[in-house]
PDB file of N, CA, C and O in Angstrom:
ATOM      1  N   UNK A   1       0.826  -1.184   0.000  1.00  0.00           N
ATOM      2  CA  UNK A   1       0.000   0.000   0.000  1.00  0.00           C
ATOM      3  C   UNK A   1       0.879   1.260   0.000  1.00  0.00           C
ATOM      4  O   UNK A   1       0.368   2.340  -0.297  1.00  0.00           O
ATOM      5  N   UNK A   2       2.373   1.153   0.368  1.00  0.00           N
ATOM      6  CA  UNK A   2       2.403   2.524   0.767  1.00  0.00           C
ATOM      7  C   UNK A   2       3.701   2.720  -0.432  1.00  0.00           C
ATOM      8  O   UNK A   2       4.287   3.754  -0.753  1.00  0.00           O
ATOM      9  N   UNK A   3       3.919   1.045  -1.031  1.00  0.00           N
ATOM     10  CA  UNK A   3       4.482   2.166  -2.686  1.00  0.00           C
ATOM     11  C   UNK A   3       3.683   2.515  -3.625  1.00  0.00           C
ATOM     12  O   UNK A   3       4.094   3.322  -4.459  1.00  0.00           O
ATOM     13  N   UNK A   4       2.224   1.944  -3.724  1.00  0.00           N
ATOM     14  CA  UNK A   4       1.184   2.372  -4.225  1.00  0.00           C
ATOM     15  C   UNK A   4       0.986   3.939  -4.078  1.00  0.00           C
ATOM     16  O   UNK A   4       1.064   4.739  -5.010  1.00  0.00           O
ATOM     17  N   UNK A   5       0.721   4.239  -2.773  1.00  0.00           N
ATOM     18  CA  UNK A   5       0.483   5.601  -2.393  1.00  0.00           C
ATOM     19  C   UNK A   5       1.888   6.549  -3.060  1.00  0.00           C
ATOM     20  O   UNK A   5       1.764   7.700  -3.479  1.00  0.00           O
ATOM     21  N   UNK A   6       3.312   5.708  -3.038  1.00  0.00           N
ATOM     22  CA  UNK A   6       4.628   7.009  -3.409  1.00  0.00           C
ATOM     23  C   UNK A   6       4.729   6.776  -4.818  1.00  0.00           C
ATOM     24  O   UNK A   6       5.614   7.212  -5.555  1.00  0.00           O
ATOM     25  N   UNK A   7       3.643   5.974  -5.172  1.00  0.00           N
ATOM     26  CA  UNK A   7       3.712   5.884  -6.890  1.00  0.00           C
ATOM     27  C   UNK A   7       2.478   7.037  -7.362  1.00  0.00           C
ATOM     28  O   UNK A   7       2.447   7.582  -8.465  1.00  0.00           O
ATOM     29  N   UNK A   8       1.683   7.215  -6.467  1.00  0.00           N
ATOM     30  CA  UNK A   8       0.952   8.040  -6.736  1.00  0.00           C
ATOM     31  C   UNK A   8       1.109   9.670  -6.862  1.00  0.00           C
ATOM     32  O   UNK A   8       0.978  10.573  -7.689  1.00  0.00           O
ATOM     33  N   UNK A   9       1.534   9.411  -5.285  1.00  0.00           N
ATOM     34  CA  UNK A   9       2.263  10.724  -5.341  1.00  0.00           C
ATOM     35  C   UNK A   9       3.776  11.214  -6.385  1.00  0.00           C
ATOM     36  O   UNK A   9       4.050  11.881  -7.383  1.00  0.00           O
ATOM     37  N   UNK A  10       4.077  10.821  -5.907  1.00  0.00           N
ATOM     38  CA  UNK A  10       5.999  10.801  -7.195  1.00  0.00           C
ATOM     39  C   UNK A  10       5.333  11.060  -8.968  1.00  0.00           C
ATOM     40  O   UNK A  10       6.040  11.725  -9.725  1.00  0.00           O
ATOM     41  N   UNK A  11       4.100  10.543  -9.450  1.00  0.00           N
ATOM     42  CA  UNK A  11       3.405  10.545 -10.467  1.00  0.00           C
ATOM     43  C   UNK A  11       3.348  11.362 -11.085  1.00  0.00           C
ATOM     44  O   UNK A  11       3.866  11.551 -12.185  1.00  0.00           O
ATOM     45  N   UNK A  12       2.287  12.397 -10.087  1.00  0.00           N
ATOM     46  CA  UNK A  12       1.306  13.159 -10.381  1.00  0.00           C
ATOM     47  C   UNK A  12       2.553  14.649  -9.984  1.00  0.00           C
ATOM     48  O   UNK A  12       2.495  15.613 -10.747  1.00  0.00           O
ATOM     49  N   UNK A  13       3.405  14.681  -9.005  1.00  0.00           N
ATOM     50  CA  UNK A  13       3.883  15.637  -8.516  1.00  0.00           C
ATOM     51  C   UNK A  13       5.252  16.172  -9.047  1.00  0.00           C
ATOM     52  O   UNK A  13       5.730  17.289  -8.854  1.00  0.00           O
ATOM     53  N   UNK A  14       5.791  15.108  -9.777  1.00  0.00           N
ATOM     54  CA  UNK A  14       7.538  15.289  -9.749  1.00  0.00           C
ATOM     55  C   UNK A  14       7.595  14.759 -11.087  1.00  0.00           C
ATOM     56  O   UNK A  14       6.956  15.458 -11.873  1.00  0.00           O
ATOM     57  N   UNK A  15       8.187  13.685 -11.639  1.00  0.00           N
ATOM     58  CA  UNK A  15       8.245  13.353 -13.047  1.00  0.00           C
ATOM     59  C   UNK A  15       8.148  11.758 -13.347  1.00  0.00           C
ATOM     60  O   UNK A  15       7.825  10.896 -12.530  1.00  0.00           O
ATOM     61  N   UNK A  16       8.501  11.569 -14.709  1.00  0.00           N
ATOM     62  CA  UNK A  16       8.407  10.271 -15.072  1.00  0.00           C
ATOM     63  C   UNK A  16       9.715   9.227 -14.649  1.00  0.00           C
ATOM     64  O   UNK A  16       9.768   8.068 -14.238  1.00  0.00           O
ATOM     65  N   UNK A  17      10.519  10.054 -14.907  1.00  0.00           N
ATOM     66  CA  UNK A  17      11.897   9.579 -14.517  1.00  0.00           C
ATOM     67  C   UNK A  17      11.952   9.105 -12.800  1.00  0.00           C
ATOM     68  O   UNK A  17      12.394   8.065 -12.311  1.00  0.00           O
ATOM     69  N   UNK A  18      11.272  10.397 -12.078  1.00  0.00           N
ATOM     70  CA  UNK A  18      11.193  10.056 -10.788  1.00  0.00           C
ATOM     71  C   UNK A  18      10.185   8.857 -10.138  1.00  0.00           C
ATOM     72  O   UNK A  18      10.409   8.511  -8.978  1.00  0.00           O
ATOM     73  N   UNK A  19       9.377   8.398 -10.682  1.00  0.00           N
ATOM     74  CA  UNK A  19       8.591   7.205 -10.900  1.00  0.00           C
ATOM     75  C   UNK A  19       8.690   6.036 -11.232  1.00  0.00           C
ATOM     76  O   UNK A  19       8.164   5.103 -10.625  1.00  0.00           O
ATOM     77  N   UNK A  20       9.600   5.913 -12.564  1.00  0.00           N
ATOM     78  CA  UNK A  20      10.154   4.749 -12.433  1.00  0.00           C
ATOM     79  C   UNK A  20      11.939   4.385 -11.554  1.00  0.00           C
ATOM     80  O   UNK A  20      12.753   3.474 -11.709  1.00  0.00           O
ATOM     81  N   UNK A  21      11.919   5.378 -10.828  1.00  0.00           N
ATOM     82  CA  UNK A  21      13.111   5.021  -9.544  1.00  0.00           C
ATOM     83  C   UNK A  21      12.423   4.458  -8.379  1.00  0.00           C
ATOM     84  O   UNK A  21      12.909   3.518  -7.748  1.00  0.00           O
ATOM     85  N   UNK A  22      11.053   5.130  -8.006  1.00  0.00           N
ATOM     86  CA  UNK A  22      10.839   4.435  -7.242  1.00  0.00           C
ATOM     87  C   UNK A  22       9.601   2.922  -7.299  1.00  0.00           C
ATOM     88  O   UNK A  22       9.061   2.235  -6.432  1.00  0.00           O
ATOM     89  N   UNK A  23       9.587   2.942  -8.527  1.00  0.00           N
ATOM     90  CA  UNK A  23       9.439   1.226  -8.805  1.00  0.00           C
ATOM     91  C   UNK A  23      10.823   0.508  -9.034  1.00  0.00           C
ATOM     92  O   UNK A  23      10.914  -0.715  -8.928  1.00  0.00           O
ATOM     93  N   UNK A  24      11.316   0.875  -9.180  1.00  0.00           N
ATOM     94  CA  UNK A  24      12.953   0.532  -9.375  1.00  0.00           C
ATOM     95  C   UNK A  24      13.707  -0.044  -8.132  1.00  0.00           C
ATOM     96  O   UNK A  24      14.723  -0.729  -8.254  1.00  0.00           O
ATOM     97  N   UNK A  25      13.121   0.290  -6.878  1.00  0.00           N
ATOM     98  CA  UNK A  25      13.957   0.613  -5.491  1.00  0.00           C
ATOM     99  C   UNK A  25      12.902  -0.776  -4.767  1.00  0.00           C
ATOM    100  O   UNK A  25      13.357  -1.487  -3.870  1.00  0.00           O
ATOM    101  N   UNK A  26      11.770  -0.936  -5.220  1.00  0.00           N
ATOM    102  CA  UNK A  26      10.486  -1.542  -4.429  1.00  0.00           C
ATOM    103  C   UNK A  26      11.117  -3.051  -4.423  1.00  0.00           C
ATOM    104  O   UNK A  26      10.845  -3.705  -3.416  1.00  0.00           O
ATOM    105  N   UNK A  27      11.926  -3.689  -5.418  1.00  0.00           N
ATOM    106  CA  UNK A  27      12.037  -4.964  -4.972  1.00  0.00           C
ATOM    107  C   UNK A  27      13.480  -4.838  -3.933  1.00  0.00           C
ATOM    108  O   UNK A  27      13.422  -5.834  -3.212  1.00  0.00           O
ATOM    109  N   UNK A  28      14.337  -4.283  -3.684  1.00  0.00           N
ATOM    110  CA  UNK A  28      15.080  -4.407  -3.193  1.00  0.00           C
ATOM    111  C   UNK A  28      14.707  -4.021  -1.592  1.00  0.00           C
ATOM    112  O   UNK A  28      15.126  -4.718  -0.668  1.00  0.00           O
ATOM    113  N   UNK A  29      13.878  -2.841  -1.378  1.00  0.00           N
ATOM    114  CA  UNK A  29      13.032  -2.473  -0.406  1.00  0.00           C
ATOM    115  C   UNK A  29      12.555  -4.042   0.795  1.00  0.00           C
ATOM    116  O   UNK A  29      12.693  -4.338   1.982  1.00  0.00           O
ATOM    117  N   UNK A  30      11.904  -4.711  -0.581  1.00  0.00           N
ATOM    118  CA  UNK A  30      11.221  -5.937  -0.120  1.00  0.00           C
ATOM    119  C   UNK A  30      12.052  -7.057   0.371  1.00  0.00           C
ATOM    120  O   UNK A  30      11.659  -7.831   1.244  1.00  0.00           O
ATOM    121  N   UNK A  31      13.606  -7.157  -0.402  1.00  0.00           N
ATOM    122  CA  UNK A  31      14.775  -8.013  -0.409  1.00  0.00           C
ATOM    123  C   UNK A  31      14.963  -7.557   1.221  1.00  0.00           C
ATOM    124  O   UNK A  31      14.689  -8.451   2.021  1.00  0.00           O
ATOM    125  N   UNK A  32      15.327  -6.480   1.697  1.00  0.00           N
ATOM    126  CA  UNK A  32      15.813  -5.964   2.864  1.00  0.00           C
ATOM    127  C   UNK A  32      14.487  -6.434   3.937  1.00  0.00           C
ATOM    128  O   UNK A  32      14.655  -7.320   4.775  1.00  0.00           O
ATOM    129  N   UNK A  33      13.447  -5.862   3.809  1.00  0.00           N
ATOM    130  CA  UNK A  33      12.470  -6.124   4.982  1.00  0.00           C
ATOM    131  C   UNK A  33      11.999  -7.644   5.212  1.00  0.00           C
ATOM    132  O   UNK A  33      11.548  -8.171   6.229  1.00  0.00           O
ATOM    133  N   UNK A  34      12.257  -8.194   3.895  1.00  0.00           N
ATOM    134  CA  UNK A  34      11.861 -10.077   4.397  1.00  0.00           C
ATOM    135  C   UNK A  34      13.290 -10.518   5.079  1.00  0.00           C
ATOM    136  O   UNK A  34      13.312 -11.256   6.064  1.00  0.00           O
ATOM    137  N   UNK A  35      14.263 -10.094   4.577  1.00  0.00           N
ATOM    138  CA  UNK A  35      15.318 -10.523   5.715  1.00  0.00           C
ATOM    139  C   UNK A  35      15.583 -10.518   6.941  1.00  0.00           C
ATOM    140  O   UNK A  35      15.998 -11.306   7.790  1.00  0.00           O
ATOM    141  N   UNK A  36      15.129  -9.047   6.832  1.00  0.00           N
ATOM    142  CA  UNK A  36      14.862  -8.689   8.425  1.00  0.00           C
ATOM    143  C   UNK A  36      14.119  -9.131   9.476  1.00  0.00           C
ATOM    144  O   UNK A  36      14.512  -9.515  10.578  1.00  0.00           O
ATOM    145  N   UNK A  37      12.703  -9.022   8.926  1.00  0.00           N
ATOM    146  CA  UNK A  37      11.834 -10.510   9.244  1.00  0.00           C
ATOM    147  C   UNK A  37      12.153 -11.393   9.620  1.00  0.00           C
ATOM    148  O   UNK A  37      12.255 -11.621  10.826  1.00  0.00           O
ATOM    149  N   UNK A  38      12.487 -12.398   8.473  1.00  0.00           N
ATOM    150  CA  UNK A  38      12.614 -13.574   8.873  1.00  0.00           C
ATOM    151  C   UNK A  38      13.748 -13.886   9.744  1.00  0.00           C
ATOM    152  O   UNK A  38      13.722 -15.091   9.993  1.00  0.00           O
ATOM    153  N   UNK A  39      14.799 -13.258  10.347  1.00  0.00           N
ATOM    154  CA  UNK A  39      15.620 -12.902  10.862  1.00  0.00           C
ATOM    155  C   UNK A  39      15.240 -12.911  12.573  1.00  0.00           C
ATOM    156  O   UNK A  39      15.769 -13.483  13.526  1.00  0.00           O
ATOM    157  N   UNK A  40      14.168 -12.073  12.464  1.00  0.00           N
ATOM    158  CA  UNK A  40      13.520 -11.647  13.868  1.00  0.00           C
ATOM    159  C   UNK A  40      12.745 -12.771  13.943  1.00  0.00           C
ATOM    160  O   UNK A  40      12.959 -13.470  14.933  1.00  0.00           O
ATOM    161  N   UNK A  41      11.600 -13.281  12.901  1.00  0.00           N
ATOM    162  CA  UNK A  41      11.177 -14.339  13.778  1.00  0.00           C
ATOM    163  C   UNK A  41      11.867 -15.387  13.702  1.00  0.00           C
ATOM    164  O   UNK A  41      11.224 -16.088  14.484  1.00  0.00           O
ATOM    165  N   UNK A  42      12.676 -16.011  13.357  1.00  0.00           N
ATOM    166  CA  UNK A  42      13.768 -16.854  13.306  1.00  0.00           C
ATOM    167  C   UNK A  42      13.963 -17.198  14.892  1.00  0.00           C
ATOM    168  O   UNK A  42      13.671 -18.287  15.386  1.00  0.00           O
ATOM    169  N   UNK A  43      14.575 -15.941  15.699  1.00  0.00           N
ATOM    170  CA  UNK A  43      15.083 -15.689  16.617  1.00  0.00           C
ATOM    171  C   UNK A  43      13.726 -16.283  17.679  1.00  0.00           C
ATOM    172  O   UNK A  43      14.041 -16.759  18.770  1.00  0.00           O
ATOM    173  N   UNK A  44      12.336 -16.220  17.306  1.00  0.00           N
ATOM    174  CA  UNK A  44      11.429 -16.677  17.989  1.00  0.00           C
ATOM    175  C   UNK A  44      11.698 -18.016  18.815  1.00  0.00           C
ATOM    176  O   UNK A  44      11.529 -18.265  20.009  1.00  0.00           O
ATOM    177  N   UNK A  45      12.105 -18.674  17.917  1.00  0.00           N
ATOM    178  CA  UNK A  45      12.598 -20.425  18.864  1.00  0.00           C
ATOM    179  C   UNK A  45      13.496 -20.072  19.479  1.00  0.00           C
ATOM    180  O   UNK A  45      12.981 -19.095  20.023  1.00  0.00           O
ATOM    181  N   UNK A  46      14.936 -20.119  20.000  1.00  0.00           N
ATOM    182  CA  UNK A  46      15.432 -19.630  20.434  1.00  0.00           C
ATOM    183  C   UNK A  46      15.057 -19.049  21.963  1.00  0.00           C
ATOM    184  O   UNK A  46      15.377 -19.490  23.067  1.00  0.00           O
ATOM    185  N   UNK A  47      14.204 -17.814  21.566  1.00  0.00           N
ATOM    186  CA  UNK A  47      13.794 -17.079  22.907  1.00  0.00           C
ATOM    187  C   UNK A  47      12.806 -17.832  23.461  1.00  0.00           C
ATOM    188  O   UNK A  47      12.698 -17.473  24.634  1.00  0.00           O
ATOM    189  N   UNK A  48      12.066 -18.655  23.218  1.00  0.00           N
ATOM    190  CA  UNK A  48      11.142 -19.708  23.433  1.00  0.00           C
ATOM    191  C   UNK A  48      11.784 -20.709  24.144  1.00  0.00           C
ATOM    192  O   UNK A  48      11.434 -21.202  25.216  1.00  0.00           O
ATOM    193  N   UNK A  49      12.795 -20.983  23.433  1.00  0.00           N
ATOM    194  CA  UNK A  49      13.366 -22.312  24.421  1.00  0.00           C
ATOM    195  C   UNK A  49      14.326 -21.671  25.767  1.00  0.00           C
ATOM    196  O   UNK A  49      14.340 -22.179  26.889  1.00  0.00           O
ATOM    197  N   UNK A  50      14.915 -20.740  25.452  1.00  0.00           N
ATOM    198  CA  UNK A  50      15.424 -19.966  26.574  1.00  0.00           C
ATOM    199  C   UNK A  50      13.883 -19.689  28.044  1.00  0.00           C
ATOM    200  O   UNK A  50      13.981 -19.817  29.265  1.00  0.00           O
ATOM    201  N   UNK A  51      12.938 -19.389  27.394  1.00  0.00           N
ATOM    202  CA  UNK A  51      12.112 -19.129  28.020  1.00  0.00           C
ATOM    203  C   UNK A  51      11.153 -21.145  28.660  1.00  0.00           C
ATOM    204  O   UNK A  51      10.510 -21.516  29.642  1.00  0.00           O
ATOM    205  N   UNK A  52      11.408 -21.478  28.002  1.00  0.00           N
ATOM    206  CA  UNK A  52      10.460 -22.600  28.805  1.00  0.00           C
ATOM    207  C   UNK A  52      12.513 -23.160  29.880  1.00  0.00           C
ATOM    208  O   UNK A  52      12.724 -23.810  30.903  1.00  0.00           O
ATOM    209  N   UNK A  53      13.253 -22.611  29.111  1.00  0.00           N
ATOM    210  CA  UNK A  53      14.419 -23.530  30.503  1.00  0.00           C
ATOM    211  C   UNK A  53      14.587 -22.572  31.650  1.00  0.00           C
ATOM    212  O   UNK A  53      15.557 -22.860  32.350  1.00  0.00           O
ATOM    213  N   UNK A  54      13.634 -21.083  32.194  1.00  0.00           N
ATOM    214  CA  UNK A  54      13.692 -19.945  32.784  1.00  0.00           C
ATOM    215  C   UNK A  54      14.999 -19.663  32.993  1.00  0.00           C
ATOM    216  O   UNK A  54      15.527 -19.750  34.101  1.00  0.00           O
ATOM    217  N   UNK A  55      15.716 -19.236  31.721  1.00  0.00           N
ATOM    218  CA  UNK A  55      17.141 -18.803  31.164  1.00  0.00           C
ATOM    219  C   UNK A  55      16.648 -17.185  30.860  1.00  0.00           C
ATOM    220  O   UNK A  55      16.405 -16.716  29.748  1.00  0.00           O
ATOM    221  N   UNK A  56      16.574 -16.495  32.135  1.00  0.00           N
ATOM    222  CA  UNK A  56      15.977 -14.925  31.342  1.00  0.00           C
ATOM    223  C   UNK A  56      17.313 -14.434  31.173  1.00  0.00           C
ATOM    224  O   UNK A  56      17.459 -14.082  30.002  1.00  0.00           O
ATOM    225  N   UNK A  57      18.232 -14.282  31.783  1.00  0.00           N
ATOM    226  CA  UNK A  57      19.648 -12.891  31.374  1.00  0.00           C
ATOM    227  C   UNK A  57      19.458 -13.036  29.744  1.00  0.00           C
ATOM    228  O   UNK A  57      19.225 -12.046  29.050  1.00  0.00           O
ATOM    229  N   UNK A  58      19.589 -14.481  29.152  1.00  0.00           N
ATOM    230  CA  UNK A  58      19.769 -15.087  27.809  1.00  0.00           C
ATOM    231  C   UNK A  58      18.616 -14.948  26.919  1.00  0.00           C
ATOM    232  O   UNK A  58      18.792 -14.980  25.702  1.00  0.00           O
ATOM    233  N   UNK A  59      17.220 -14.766  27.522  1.00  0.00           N
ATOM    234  CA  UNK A  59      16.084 -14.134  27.331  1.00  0.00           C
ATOM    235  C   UNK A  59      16.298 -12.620  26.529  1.00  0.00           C
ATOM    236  O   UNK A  59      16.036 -12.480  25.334  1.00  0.00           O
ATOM    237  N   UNK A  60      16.757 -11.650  27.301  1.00  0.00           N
ATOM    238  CA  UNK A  60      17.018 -10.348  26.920  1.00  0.00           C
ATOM    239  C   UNK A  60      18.197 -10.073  25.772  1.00  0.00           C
ATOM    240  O   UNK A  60      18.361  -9.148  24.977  1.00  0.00           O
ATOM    241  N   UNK A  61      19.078 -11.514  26.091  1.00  0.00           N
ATOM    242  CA  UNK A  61      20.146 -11.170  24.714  1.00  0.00           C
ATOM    243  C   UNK A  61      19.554 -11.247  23.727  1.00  0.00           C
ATOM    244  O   UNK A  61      19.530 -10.301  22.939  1.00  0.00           O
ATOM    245  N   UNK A  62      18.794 -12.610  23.454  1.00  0.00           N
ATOM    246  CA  UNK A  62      17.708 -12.814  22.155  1.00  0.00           C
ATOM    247  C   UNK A  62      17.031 -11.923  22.064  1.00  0.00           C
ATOM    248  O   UNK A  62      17.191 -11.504  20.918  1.00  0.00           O
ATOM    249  N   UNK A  63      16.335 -11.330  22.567  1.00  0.00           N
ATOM    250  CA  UNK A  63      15.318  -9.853  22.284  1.00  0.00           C
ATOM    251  C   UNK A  63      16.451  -9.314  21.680  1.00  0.00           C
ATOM    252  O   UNK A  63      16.690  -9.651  20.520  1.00  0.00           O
ATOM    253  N   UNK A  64      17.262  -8.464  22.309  1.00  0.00           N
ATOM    254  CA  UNK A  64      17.608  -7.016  22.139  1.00  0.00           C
ATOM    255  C   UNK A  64      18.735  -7.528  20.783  1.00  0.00           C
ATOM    256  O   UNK A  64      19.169  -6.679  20.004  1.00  0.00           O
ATOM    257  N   UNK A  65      19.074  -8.869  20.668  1.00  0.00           N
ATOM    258  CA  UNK A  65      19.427  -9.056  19.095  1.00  0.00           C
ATOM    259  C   UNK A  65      18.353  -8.951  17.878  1.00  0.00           C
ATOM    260  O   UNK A  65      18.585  -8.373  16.816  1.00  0.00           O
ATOM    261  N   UNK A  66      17.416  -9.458  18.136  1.00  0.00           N
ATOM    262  CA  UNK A  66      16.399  -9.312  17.158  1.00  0.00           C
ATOM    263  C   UNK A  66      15.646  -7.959  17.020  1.00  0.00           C
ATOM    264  O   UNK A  66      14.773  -7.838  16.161  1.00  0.00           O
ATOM    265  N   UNK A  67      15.980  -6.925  17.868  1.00  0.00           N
ATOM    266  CA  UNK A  67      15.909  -5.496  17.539  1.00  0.00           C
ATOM    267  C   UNK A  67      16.724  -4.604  16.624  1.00  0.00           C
ATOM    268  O   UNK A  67      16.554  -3.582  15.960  1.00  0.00           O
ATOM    269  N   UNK A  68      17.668  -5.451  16.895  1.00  0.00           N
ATOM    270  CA  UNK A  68      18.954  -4.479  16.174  1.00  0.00           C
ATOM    271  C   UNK A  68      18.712  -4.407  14.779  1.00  0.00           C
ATOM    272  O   UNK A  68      18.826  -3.287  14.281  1.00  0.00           O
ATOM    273  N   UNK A  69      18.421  -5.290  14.083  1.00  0.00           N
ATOM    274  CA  UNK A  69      18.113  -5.286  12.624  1.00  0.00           C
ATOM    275  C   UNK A  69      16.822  -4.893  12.713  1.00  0.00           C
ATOM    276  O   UNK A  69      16.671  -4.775  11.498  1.00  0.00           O
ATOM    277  N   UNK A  70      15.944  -4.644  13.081  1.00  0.00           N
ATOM    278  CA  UNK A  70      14.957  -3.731  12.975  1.00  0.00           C
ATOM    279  C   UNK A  70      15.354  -1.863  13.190  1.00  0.00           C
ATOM    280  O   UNK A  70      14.827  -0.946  12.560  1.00  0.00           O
ATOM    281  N   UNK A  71      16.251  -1.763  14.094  1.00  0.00           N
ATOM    282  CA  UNK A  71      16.246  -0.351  15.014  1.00  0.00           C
ATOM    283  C   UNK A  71      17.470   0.370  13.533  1.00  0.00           C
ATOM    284  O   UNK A  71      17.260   1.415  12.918  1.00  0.00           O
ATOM    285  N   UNK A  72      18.559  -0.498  13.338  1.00  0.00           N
ATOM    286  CA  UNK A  72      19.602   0.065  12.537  1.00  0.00           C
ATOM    287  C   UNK A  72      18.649   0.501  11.140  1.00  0.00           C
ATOM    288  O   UNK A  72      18.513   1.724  11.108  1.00  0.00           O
ATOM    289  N   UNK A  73      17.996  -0.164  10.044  1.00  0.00           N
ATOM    290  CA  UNK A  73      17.496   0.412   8.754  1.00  0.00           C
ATOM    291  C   UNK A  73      16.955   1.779   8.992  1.00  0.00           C
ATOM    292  O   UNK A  73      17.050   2.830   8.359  1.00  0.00           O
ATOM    293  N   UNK A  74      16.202   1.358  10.386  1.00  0.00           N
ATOM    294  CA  UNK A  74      14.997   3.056  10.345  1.00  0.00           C
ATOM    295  C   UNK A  74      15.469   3.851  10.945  1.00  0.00           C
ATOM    296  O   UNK A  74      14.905   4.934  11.098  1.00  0.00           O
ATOM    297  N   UNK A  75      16.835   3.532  11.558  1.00  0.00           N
ATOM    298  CA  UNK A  75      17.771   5.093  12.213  1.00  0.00           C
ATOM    299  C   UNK A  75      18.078   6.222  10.513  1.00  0.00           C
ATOM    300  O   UNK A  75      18.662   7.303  10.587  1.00  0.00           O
TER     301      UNK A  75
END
């Protein structure tokens, strides 16, 4: 929805050239955020099994790793 919406906008507002850059950018966009993803929930087992052996210090490492690749792209 929301390269829909910067295809709309970028369209109508700026140029042709600038339009097809940002269809241009959308699969790689997608390359980066499924990694990231699957990355984070990956990390789901892991914190799960830490969590049923009540391993919390090791609890919080798994979290605050599976943030980092979320927190670093959108800085």
């Amino acid at each position: 929805m929301v390269q829909f919406c910067h295809s709309i906008i970028v369209g109508r507002f700026v140029s042709s050239d600038a339009l097809g850059s940002v269809g241009a950018t959308y699969s790689l966009n997608f390359l980066i955020i499924g990694f990231v993803q699957g990355f984070c929930v990956g990390l789901g087992i892991p914190i799960a099994q830490r969590f049923g052996a009540h391993d919390h210090p090791n609890i919080q490492r798994y979290f605050y790793n599976a943030i980092y690749p979320y927190a670093l792209p959108s800085a």
